[in-house]
mmJSON file of the N, C-alpha and C atoms, coordinates in Angstrom:
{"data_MODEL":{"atom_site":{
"group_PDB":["ATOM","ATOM","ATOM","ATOM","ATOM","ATOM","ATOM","ATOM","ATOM","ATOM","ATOM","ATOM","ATOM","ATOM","ATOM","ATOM","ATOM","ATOM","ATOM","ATOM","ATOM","ATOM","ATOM","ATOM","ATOM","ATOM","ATOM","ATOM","ATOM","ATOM","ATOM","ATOM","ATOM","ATOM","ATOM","ATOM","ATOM","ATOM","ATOM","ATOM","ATOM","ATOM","ATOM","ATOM","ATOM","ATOM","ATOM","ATOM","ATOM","ATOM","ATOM","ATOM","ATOM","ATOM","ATOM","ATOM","ATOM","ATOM","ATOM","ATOM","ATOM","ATOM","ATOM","ATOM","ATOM","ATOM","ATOM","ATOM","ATOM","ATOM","ATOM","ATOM","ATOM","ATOM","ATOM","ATOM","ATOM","ATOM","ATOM","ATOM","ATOM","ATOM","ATOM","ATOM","ATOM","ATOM","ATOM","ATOM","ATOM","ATOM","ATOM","ATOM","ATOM","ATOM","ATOM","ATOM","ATOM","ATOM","ATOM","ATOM","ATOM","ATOM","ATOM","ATOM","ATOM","ATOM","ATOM","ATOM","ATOM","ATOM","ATOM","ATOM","ATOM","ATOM","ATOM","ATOM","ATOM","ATOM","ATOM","ATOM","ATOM","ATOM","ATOM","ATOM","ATOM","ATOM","ATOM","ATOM","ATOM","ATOM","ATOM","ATOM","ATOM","ATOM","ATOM","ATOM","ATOM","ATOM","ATOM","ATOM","ATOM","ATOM","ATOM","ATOM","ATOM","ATOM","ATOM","ATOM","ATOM","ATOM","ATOM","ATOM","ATOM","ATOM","ATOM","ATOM","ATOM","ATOM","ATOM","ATOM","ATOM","ATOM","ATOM","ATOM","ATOM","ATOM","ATOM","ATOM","ATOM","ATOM","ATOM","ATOM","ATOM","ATOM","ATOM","ATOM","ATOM","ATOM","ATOM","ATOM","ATOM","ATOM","ATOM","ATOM","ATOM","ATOM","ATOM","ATOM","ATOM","ATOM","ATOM","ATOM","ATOM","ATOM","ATOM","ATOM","ATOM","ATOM","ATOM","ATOM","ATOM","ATOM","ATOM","ATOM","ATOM","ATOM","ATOM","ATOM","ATOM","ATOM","ATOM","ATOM","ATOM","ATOM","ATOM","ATOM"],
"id":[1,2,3,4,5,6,7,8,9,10,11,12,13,14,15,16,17,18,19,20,21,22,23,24,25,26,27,28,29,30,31,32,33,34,35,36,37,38,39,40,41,42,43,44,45,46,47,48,49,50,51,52,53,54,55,56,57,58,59,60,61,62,63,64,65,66,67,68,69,70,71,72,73,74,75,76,77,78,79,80,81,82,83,84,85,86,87,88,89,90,91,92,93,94,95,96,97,98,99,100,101,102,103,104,105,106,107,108,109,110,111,112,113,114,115,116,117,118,119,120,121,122,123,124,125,126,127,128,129,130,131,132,133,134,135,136,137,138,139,140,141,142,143,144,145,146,147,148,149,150,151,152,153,154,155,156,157,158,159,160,161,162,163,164,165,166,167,168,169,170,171,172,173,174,175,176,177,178,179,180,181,182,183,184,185,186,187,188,189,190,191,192,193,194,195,196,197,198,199,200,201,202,203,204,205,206,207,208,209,210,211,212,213,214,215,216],
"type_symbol":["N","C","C","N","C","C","N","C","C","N","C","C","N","C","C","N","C","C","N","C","C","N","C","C","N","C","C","N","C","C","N","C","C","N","C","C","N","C","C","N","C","C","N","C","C","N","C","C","N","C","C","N","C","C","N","C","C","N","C","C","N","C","C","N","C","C","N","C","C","N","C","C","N","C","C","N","C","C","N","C","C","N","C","C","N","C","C","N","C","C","N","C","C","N","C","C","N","C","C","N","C","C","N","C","C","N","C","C","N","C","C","N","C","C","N","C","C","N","C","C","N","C","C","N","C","C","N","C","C","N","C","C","N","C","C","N","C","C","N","C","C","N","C","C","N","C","C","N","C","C","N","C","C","N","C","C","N","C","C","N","C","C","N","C","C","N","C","C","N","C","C","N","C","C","N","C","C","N","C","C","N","C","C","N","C","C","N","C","C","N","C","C","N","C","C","N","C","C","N","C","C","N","C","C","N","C","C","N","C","C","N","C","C","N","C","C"],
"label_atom_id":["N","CA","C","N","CA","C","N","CA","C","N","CA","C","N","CA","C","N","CA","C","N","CA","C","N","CA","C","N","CA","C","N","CA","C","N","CA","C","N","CA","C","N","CA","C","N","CA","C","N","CA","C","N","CA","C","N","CA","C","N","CA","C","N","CA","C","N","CA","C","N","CA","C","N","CA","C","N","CA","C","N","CA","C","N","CA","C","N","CA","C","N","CA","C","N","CA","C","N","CA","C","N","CA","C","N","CA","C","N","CA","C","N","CA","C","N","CA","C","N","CA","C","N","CA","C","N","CA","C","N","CA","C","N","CA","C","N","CA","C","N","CA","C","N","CA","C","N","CA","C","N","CA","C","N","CA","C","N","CA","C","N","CA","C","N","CA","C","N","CA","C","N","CA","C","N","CA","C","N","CA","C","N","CA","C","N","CA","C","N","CA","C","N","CA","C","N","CA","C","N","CA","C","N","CA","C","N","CA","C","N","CA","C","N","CA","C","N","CA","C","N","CA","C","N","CA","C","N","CA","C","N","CA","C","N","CA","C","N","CA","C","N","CA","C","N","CA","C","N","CA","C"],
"label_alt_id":[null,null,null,null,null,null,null,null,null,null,null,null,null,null,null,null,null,null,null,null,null,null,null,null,null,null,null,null,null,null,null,null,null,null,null,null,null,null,null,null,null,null,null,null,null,null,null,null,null,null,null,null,null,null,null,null,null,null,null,null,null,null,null,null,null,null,null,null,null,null,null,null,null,null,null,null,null,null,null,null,null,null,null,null,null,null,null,null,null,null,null,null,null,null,null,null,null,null,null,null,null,null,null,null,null,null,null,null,null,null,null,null,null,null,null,null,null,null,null,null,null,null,null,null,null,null,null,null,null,null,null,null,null,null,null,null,null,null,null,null,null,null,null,null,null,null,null,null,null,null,null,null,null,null,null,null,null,null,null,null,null,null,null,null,null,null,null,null,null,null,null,null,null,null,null,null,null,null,null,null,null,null,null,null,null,null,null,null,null,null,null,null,null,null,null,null,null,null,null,null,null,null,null,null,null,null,null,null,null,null,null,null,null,null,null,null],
"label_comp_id":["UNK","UNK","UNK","UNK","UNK","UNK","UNK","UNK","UNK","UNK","UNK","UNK","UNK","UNK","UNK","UNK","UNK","UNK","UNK","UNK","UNK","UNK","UNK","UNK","UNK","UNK","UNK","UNK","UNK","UNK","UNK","UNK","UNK","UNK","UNK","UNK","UNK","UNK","UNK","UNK","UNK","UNK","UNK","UNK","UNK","UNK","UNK","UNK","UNK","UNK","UNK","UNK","UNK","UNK","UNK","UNK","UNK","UNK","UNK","UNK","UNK","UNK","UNK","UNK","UNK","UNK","UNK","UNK","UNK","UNK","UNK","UNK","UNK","UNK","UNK","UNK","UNK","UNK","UNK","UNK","UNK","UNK","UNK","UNK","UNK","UNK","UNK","UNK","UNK","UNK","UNK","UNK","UNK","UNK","UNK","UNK","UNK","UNK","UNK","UNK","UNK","UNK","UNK","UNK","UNK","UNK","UNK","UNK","UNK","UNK","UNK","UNK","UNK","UNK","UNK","UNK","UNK","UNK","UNK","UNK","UNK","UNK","UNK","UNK","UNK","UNK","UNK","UNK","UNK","UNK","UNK","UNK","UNK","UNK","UNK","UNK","UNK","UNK","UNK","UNK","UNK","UNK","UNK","UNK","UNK","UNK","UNK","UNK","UNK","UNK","UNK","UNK","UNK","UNK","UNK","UNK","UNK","UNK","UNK","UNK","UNK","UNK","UNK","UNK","UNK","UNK","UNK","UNK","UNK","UNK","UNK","UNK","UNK","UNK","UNK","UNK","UNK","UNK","UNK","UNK","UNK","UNK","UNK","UNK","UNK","UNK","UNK","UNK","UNK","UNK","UNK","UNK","UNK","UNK","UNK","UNK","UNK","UNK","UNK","UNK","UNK","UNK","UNK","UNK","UNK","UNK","UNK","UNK","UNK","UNK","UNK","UNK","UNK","UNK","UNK","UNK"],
"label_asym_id":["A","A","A","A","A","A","A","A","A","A","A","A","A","A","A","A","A","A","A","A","A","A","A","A","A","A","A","A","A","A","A","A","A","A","A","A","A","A","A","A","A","A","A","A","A","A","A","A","A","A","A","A","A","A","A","A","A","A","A","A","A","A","A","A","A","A","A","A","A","A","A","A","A","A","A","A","A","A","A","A","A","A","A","A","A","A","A","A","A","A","A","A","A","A","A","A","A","A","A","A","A","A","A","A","A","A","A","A","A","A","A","A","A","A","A","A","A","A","A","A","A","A","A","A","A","A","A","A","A","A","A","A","A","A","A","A","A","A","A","A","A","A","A","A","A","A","A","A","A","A","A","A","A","A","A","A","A","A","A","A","A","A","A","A","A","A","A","A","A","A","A","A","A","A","A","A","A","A","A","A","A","A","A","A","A","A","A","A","A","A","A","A","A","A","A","A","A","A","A","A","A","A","A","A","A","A","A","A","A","A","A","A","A","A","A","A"],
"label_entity_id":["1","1","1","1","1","1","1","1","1","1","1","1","1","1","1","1","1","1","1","1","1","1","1","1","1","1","1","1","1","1","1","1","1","1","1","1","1","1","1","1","1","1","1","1","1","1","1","1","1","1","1","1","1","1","1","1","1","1","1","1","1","1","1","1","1","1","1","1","1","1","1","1","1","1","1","1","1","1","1","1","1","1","1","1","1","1","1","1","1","1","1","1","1","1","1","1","1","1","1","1","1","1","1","1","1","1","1","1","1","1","1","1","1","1","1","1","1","1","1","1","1","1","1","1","1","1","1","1","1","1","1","1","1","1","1","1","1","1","1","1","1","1","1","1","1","1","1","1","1","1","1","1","1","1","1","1","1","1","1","1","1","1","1","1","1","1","1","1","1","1","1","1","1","1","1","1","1","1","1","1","1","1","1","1","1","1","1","1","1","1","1","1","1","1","1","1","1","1","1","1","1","1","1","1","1","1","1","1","1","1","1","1","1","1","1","1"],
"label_seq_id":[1,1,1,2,2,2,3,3,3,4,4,4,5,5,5,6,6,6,7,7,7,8,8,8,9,9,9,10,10,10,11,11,11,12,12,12,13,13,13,14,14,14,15,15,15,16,16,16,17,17,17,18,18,18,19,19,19,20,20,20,21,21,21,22,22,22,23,23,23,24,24,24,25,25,25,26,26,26,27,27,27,28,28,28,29,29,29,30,30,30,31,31,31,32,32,32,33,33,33,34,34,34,35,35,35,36,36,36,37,37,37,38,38,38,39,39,39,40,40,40,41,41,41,42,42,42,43,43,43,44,44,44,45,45,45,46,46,46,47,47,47,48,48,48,49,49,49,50,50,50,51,51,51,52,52,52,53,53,53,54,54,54,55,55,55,56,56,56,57,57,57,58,58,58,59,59,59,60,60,60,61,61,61,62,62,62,63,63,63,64,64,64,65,65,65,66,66,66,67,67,67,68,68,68,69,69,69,70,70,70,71,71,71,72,72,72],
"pdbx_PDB_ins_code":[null,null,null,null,null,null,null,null,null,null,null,null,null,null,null,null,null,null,null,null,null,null,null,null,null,null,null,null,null,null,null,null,null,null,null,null,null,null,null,null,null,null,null,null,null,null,null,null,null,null,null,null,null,null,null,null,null,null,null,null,null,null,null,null,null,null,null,null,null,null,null,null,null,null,null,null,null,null,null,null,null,null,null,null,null,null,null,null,null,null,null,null,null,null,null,null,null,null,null,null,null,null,null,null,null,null,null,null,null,null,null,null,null,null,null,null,null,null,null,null,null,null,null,null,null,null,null,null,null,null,null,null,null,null,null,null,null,null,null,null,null,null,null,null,null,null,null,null,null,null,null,null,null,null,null,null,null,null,null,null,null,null,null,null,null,null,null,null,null,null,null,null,null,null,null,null,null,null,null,null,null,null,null,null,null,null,null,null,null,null,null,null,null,null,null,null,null,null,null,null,null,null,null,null,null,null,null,null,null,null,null,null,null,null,null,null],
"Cartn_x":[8.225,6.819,6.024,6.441,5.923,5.847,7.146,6.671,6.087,5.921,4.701,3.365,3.285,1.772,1.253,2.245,2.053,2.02,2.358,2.535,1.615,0.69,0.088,-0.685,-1.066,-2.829,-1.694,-0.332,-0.465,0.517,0.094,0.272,1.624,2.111,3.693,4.314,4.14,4.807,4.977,3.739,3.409,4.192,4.531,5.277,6.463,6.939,8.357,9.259,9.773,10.33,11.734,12.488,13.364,12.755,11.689,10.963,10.864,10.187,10.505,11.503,12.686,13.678,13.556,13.76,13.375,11.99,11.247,9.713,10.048,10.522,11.23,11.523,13.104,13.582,12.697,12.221,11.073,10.387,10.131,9.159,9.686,11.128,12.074,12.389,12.05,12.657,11.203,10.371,8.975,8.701,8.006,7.139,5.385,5.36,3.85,3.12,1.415,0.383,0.587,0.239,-0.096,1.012,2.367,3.089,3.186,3.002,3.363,1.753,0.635,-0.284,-0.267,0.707,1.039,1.949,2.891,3.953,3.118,2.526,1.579,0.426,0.351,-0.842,-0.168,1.356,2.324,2.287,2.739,3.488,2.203,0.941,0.006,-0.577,-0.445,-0.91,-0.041,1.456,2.817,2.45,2.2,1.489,0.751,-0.377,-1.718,-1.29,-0.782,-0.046,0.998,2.204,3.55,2.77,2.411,2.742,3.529,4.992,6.363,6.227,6.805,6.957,7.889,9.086,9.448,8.895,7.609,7.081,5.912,6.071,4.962,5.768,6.941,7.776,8.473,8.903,9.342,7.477,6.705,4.996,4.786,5.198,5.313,6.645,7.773,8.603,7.938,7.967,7.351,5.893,5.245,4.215,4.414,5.276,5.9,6.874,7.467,8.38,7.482,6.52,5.487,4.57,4.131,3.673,4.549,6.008,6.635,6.985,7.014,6.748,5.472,4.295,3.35,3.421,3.691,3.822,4.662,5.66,6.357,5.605],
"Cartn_y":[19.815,19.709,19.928,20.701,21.006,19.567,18.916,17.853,16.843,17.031,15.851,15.966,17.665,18.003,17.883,18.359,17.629,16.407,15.124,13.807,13.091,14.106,13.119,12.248,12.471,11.089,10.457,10.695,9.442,8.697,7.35,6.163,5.898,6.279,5.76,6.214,7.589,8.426,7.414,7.172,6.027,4.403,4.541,3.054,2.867,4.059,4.276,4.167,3.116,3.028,3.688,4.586,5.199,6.701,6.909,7.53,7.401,6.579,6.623,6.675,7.231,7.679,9.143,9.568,11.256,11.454,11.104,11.237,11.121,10.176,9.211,10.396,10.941,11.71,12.883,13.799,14.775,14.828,13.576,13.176,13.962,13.728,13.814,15.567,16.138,17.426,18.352,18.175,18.782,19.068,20.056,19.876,20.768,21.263,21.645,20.482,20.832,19.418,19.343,20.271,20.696,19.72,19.649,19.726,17.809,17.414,15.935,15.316,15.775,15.294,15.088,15.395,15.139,14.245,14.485,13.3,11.831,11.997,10.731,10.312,11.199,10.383,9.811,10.727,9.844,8.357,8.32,6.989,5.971,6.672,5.504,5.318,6.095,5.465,4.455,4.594,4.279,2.808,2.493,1.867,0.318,1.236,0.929,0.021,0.897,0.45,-0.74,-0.34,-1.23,-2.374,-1.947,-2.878,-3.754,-2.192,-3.334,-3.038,-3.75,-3.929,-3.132,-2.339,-1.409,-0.364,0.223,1.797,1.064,0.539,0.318,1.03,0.155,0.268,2.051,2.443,3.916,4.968,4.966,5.078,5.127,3.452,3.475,4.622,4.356,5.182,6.72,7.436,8.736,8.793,7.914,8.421,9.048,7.621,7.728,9.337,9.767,10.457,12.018,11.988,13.266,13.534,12.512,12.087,12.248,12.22,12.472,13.863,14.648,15.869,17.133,16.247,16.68,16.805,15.567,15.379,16.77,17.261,18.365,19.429],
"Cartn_z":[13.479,13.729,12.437,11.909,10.343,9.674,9.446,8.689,9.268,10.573,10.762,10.869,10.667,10.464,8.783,7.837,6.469,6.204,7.365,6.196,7.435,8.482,9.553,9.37,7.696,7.237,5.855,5.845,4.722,5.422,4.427,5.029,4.694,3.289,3.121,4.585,4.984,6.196,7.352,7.428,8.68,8.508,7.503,7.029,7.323,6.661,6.539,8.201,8.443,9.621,10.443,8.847,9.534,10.041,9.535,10.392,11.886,12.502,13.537,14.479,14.305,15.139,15.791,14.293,14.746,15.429,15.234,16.048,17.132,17.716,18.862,19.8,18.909,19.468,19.747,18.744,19.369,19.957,20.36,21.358,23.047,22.75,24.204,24.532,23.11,23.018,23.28,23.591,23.187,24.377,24.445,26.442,25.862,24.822,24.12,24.102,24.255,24.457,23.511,22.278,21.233,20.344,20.396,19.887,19.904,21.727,21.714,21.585,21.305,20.575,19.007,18.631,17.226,17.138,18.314,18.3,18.702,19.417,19.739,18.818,18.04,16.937,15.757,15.521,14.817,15.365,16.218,16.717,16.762,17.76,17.27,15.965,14.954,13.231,13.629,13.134,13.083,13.645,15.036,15.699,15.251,14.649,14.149,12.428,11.679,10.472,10.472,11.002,11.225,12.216,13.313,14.317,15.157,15.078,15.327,17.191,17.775,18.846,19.388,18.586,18.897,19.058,17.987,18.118,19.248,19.935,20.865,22.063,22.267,23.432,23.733,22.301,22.351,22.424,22.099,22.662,24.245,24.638,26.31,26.854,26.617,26.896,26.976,25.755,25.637,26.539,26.977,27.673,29.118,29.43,31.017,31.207,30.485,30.255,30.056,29.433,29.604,31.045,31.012,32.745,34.0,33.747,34.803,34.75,33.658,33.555,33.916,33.848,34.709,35.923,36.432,37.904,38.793,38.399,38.403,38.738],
"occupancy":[1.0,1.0,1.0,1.0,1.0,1.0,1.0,1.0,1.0,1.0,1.0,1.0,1.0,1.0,1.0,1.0,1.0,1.0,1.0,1.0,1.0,1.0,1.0,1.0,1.0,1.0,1.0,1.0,1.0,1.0,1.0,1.0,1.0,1.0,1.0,1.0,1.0,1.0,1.0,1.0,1.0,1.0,1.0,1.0,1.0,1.0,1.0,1.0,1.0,1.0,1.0,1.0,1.0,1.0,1.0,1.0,1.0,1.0,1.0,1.0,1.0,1.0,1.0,1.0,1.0,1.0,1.0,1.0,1.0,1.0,1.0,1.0,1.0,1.0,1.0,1.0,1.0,1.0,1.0,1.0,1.0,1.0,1.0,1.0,1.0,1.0,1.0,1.0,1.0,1.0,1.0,1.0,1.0,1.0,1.0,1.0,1.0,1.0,1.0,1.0,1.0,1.0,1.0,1.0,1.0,1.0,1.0,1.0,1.0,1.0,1.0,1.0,1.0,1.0,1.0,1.0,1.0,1.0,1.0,1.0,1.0,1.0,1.0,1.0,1.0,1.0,1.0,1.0,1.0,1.0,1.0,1.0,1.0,1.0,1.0,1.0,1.0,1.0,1.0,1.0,1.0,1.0,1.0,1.0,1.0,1.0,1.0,1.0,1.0,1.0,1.0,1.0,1.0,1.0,1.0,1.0,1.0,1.0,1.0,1.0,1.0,1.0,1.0,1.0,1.0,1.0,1.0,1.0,1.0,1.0,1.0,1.0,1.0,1.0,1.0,1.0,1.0,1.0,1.0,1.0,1.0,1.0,1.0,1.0,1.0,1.0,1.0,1.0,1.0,1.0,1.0,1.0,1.0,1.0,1.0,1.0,1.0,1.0,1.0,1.0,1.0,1.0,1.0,1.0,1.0,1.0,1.0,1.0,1.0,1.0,1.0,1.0,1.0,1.0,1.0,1.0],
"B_iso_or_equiv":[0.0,0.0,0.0,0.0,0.0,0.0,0.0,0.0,0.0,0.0,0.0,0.0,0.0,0.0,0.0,0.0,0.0,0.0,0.0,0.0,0.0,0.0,0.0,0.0,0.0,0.0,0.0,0.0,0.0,0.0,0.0,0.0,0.0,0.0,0.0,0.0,0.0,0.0,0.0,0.0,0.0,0.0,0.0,0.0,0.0,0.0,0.0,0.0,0.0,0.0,0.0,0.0,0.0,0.0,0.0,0.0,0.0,0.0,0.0,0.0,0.0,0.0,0.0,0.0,0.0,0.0,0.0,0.0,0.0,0.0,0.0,0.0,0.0,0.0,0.0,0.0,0.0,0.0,0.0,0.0,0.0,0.0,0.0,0.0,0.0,0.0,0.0,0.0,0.0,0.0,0.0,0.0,0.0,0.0,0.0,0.0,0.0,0.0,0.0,0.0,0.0,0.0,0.0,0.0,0.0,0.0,0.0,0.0,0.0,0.0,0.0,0.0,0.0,0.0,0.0,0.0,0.0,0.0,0.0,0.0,0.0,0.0,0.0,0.0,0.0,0.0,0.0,0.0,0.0,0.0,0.0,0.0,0.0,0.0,0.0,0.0,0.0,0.0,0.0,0.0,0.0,0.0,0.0,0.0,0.0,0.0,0.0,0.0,0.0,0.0,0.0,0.0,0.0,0.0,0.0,0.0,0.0,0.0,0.0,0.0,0.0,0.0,0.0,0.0,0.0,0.0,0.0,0.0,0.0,0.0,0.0,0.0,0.0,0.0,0.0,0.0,0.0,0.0,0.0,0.0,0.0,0.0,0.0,0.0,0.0,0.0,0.0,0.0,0.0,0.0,0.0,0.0,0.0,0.0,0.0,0.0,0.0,0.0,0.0,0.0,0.0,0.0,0.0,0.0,0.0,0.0,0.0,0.0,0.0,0.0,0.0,0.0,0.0,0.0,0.0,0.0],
"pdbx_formal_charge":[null,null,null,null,null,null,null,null,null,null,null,null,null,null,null,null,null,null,null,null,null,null,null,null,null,null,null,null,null,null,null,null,null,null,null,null,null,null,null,null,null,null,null,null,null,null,null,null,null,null,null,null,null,null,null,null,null,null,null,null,null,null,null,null,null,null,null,null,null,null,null,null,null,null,null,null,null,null,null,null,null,null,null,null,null,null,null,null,null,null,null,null,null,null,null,null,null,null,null,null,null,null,null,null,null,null,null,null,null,null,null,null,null,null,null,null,null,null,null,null,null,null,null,null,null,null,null,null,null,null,null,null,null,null,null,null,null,null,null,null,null,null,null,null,null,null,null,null,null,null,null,null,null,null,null,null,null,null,null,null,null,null,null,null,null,null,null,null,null,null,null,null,null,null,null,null,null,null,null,null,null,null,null,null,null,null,null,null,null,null,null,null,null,null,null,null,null,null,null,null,null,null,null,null,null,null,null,null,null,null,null,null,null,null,null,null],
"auth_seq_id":[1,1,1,2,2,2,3,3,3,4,4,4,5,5,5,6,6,6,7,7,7,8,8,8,9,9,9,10,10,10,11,11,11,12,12,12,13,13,13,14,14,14,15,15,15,16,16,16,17,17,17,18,18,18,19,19,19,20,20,20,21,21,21,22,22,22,23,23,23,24,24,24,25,25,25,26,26,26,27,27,27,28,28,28,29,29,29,30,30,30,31,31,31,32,32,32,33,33,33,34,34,34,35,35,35,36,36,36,37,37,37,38,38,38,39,39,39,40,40,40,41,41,41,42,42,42,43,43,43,44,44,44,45,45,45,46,46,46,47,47,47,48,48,48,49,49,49,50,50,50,51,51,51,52,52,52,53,53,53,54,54,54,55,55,55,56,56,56,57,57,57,58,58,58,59,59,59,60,60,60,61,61,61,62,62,62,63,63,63,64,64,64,65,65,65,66,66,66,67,67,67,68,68,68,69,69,69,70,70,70,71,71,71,72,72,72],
"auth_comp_id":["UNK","UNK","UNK","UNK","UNK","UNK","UNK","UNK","UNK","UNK","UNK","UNK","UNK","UNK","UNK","UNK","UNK","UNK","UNK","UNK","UNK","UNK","UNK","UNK","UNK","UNK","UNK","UNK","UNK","UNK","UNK","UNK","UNK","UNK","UNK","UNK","UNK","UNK","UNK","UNK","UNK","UNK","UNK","UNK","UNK","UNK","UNK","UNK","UNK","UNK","UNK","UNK","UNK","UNK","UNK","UNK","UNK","UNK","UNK","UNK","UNK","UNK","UNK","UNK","UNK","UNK","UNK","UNK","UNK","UNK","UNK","UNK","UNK","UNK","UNK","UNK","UNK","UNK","UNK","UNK","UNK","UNK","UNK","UNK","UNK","UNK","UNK","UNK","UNK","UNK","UNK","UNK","UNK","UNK","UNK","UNK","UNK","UNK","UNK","UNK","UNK","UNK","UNK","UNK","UNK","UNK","UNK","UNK","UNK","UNK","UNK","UNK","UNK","UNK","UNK","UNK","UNK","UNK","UNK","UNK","UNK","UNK","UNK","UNK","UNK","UNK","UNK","UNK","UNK","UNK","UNK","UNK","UNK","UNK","UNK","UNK","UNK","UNK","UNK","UNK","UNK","UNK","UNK","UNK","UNK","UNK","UNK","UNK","UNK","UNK","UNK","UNK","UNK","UNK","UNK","UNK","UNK","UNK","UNK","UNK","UNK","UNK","UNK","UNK","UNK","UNK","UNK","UNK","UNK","UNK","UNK","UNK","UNK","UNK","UNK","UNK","UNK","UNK","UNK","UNK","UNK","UNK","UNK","UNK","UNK","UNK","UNK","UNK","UNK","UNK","UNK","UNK","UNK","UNK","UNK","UNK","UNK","UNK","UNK","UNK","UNK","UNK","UNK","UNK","UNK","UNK","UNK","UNK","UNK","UNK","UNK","UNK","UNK","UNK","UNK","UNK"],
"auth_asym_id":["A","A","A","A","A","A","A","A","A","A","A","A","A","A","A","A","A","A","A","A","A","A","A","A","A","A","A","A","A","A","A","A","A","A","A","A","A","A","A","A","A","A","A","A","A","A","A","A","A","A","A","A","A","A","A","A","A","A","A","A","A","A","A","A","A","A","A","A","A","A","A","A","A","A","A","A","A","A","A","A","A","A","A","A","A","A","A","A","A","A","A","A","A","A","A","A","A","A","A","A","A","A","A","A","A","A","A","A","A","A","A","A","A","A","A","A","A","A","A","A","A","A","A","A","A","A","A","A","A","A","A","A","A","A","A","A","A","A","A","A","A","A","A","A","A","A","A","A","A","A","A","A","A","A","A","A","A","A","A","A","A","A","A","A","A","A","A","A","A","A","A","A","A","A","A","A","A","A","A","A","A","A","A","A","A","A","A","A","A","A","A","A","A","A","A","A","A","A","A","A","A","A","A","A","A","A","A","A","A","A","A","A","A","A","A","A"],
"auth_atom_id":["N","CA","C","N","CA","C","N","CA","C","N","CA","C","N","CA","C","N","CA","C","N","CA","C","N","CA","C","N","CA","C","N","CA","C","N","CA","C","N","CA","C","N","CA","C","N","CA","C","N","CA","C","N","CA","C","N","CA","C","N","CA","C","N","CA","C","N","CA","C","N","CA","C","N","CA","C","N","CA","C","N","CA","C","N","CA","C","N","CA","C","N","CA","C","N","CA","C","N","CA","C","N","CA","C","N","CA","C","N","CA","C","N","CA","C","N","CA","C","N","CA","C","N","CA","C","N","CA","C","N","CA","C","N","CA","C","N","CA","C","N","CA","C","N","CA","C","N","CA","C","N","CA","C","N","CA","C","N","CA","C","N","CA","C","N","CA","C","N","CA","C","N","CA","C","N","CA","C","N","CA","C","N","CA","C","N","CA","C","N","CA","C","N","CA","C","N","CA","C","N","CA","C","N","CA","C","N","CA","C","N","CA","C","N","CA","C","N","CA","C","N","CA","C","N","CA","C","N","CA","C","N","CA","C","N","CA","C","N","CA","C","N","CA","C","N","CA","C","N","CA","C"],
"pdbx_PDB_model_num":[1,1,1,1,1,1,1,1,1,1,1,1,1,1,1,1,1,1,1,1,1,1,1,1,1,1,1,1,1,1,1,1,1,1,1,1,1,1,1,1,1,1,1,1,1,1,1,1,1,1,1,1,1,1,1,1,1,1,1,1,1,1,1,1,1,1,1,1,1,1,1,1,1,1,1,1,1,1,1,1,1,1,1,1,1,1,1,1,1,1,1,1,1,1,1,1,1,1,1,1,1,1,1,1,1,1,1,1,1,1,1,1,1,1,1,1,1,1,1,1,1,1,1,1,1,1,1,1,1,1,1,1,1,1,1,1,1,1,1,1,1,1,1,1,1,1,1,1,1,1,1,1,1,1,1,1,1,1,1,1,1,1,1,1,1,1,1,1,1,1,1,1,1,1,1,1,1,1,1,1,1,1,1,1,1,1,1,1,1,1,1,1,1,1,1,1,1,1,1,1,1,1,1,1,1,1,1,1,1,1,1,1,1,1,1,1]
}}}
């Protein structure tokens, strides 16, 4: 969580696509708002920047997947 609160406004961070795995994954490991509001502003720069059709789909994934955790 640390390093995605240091690299959350630059853009190489947001570029860099083997990045997005581990995010991915933390995304799955997290249950803090706090924690997957960071994971989610990653992914939408990430998003916003790249525009691959994969960080869209792992975005949808992780949403559904926090939401069904509410529901609980």
């Amino acid at each position: 969580m640390q390093i995605l609160q240091q690299h959350q406004h630059e853009d190489a961070w947001s570029y860099c696509f083997i990045g997005i795995w581990p995010v991915y994954t933390l995304g799955y490991l997290i249950t803090d708002i706090t924690a997957i509001q960071l994971v989610r502003n990653d992914l939408q720069r990430r998003s916003t920047l790249a525009g691959t059709a994969q960080i869209t789909r792992f975005r949808y994934d992780l949403e559904e997947l926090w939401a069904s955790r509410n529901k609980d």
